[in-house]
mmCIF file of the C-alpha atoms, coordinates in Angstrom:
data_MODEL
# 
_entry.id   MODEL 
# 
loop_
_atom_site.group_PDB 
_atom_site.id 
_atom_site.type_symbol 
_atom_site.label_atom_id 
_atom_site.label_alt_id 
_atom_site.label_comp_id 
_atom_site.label_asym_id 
_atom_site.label_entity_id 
_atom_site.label_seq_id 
_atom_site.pdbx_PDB_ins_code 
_atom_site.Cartn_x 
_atom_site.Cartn_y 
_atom_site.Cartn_z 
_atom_site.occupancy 
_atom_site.B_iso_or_equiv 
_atom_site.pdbx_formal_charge 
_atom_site.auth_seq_id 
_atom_site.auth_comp_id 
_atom_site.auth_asym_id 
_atom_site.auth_atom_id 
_atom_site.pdbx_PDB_model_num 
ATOM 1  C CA . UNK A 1 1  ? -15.015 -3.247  -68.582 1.00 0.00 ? 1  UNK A CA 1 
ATOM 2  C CA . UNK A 1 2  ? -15.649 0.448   -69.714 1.00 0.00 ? 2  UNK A CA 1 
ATOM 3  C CA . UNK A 1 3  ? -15.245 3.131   -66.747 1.00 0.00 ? 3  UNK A CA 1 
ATOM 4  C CA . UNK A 1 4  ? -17.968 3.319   -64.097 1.00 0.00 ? 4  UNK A CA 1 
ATOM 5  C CA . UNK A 1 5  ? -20.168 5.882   -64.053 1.00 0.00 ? 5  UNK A CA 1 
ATOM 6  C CA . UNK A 1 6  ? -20.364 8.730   -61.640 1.00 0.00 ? 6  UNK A CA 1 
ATOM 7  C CA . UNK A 1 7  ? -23.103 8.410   -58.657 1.00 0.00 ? 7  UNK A CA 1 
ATOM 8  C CA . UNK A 1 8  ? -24.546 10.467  -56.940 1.00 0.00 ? 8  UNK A CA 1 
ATOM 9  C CA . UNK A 1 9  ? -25.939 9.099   -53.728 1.00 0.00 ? 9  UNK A CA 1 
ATOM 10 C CA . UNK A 1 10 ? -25.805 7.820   -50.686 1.00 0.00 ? 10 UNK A CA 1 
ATOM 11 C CA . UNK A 1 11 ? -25.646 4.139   -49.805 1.00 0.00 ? 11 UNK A CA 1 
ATOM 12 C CA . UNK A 1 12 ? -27.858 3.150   -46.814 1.00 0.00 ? 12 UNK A CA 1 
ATOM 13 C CA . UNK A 1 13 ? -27.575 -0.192  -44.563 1.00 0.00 ? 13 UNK A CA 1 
ATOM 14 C CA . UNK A 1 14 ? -28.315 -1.634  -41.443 1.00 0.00 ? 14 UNK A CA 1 
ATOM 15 C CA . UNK A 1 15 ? -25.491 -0.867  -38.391 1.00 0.00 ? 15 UNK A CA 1 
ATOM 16 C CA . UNK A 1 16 ? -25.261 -5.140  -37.922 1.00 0.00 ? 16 UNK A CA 1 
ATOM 17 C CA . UNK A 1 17 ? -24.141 -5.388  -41.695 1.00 0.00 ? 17 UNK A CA 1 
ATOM 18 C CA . UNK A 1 18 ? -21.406 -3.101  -41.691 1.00 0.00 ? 18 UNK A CA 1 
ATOM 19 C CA . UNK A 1 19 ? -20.180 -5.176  -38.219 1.00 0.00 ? 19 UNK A CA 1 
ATOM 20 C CA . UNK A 1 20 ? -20.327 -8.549  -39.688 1.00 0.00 ? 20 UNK A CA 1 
ATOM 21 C CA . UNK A 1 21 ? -18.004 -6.686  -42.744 1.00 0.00 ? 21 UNK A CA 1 
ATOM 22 C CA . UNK A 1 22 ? -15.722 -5.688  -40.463 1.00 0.00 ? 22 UNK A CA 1 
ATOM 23 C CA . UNK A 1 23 ? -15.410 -9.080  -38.629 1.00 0.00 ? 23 UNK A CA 1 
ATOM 24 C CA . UNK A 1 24 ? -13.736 -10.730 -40.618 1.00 0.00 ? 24 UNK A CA 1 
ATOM 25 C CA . UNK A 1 25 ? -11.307 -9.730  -43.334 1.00 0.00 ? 25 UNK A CA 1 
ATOM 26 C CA . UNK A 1 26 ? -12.763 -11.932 -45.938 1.00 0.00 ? 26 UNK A CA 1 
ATOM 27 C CA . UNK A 1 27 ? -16.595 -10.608 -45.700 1.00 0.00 ? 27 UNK A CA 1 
ATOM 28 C CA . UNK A 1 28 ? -17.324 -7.823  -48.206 1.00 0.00 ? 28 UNK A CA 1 
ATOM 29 C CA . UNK A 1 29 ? -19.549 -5.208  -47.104 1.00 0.00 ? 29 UNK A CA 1 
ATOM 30 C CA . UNK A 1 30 ? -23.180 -5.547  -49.146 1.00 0.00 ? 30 UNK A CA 1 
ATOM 31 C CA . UNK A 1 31 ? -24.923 -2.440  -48.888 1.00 0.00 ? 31 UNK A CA 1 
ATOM 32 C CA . UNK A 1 32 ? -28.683 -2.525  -48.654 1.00 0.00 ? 32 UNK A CA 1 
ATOM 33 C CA . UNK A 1 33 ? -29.962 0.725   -50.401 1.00 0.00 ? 33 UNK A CA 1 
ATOM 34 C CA . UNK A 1 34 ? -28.282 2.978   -53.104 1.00 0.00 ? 34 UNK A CA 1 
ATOM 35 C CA . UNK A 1 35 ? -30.599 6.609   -52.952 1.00 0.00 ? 35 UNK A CA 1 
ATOM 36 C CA . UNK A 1 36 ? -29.652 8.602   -56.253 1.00 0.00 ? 36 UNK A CA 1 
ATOM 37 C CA . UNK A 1 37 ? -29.960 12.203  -54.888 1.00 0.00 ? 37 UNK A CA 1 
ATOM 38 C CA . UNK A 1 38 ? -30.438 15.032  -57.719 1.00 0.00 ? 38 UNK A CA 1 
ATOM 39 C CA . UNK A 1 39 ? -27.084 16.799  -56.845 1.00 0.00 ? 39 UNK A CA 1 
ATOM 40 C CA . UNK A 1 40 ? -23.658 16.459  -54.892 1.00 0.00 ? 40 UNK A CA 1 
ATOM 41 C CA . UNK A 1 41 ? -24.432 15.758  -51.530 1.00 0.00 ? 41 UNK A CA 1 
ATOM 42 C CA . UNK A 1 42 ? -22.321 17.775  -48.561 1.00 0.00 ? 42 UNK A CA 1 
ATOM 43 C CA . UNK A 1 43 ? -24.078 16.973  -45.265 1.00 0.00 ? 43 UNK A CA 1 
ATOM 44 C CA . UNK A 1 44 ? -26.324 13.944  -44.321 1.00 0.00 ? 44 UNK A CA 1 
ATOM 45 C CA . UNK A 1 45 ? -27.996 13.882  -41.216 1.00 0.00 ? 45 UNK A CA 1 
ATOM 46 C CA . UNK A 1 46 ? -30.948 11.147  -39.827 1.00 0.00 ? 46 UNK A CA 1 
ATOM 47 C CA . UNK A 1 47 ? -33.817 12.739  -37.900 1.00 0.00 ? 47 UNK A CA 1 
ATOM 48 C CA . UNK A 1 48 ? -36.839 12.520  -36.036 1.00 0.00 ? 48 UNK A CA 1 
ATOM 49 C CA . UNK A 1 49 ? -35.781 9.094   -34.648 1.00 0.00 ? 49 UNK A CA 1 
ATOM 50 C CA . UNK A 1 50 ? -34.099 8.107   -37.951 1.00 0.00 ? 50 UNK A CA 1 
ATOM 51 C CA . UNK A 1 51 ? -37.368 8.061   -39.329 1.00 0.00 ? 51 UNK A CA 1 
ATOM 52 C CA . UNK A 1 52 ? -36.255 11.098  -42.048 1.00 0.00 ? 52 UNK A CA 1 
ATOM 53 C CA . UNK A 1 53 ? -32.995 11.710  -43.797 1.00 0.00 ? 53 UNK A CA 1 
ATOM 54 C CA . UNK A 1 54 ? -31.859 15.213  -44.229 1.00 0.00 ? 54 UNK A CA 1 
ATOM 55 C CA . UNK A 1 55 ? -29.605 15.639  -47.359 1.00 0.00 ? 55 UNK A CA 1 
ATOM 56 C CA . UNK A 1 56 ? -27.966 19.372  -47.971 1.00 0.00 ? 56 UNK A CA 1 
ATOM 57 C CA . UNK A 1 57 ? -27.034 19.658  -51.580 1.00 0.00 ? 57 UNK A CA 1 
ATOM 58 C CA . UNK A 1 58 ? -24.250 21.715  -53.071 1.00 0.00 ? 58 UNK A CA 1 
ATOM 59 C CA . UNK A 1 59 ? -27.447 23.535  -54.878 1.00 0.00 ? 59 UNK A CA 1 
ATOM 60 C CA . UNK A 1 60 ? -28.205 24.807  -51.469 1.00 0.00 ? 60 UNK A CA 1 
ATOM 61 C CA . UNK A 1 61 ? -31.284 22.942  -51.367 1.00 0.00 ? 61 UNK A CA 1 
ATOM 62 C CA . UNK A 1 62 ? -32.276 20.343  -48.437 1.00 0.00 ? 62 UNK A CA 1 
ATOM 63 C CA . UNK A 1 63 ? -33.526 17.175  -49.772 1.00 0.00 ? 63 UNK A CA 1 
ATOM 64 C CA . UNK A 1 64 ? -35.691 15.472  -46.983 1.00 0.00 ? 64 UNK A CA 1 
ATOM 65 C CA . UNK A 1 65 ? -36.895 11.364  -47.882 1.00 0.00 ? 65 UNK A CA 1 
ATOM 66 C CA . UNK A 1 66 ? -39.526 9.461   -45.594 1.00 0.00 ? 66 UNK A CA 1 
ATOM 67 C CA . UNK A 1 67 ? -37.077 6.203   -44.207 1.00 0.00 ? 67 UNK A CA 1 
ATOM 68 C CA . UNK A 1 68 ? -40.296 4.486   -44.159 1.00 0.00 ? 68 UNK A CA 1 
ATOM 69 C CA . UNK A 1 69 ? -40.999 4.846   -47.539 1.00 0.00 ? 69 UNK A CA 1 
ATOM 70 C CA . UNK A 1 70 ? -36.949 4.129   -48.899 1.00 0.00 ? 70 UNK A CA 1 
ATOM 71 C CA . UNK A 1 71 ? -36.819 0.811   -46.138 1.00 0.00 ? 71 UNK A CA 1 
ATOM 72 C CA . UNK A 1 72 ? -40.072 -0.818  -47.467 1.00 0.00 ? 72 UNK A CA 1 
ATOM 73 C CA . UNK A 1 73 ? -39.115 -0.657  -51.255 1.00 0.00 ? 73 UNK A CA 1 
ATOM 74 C CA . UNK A 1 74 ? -38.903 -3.965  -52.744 1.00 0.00 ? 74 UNK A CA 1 
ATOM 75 C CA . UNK A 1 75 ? -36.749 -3.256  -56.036 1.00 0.00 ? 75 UNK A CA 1 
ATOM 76 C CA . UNK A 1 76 ? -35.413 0.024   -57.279 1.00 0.00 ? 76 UNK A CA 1 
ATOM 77 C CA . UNK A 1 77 ? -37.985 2.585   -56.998 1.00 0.00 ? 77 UNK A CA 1 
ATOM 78 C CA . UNK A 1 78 ? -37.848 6.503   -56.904 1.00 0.00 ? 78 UNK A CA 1 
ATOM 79 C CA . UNK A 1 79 ? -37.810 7.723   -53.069 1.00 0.00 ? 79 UNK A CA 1 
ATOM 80 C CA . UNK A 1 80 ? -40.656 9.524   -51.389 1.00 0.00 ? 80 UNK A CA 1 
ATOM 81 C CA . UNK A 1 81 ? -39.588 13.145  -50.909 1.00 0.00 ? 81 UNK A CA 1 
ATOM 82 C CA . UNK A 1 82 ? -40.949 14.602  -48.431 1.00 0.00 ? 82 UNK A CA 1 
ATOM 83 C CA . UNK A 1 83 ? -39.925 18.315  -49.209 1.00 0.00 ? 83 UNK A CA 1 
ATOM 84 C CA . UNK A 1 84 ? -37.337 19.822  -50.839 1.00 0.00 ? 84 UNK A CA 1 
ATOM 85 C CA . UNK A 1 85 ? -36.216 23.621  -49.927 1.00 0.00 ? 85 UNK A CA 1 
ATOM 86 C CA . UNK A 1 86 ? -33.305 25.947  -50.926 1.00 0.00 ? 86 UNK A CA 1 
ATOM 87 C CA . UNK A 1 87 ? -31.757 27.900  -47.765 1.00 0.00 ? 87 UNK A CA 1 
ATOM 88 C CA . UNK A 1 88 ? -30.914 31.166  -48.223 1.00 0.00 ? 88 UNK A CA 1 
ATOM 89 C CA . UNK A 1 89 ? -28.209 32.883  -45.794 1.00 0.00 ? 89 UNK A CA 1 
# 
């Protein structure tokens, strides 16, 4: 196999999946949800009752996606964004 290649993302799954991983050495963790991002991410944070995820990008821009939207997707599909902002210090 040729290299892998680079991803950027974030890889999204339930608490009770990453438990039953750990459980037992001979369960490998399968992840749920892979969400390409448009950039490097450096801070991820879940909010509004984990109902929006809040991605800072190295850009300096804060990606915001709708949970709902990412959880209910059957198949890969591009995520709802709900707004995306630069900050400016």
């Amino acid at each position: 196999m040729g290299p892998r290649p680079f991803f950027l993302g974030v890889i999204l799954s339930p608490l009770v999946d990453l438990r039953v991983a750990f459980s037992s050495p001979r369960d490998a963790f399968q992840y749920k949800i892979m969400l390409e991002l448009p950039q490097k991410p450096t801070h991820v944070k879940f909010a509004f009752n984990e109902k929006v995820l809040m991605v800072a990008l190295v850009t300096g821009q804060i990606a915001c996606y709708d949970m709902n939207h990412i959880l209910s997707a059957v198949g890969p599909s591009r995520p709802y964004v709900l707004h995306i902002d630069v900050v400016t210090t």
